[in-house]
N, C-alpha and C positions, 0 to 999 in steps of 0.2 A: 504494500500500500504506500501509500505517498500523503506528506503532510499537504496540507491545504490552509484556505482561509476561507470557511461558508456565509457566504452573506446571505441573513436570515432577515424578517423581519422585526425581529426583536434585539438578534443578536448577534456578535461576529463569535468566530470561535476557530479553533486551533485542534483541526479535525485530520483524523483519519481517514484515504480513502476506501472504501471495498470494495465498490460494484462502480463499473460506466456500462453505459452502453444501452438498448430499448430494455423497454418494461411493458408488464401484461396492464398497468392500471391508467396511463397514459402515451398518447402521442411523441414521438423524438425521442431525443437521449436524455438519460437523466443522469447522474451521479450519485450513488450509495456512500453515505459521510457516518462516519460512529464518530458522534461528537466526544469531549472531555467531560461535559456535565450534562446531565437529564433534562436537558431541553428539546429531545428532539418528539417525535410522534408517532415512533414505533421501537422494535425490537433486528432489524432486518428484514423483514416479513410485510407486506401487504395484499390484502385480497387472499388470504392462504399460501399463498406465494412466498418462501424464505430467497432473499437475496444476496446478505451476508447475514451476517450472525453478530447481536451484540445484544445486552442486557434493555431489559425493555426503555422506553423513553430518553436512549441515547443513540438511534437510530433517526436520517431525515435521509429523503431524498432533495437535490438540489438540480438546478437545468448547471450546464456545463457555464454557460457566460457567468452565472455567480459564483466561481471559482478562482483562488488561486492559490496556485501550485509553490509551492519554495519549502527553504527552511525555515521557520516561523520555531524562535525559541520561547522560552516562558516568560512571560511580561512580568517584570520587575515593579510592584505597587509601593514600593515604598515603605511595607508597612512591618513592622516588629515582632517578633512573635506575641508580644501580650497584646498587640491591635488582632490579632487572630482571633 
């Protein structure tokens, strides 16, 4: 898989890829992302359909143009462990 960057409409995130390519539940290509946190709106799986495999609600499909591809390290917040 390959790291990414999904542009959601909530949120950006620093995702894994699994799956490119057609799908049984819409038109065109999609992209299979297992995101880092439980934002997405599946498990892998839609319509009965497994695609990749990830723990439920950290799975999204994404179109290809909201994509991008690089190394993407962990964002540095600033914050201390007792701001944790």
């Amino acid at each position: 898989g390959w790291q990414v960057l999904a542009q959601g409409p909530i949120h950006f995130s620093r995702d894994v890829t699994l799956s490119v390519g057609g799908v049984d539940f819409s038109a065109g290509n999609w992209v299979g992302v297992k995101l880092d946190e439980p934002y997405g709106k599946n498990n892998g799986s839609v319509k009965g359909r497994q695609y990749f495999e990830c723990p439920d609600k950290y799975g999204v499909f994404v179109k290809p143009s909201n994509i991008t591809v690089g190394d993407f390290p962990e964002e540095d917040l600033g914050l201390s462990d007792d701001e944790l």
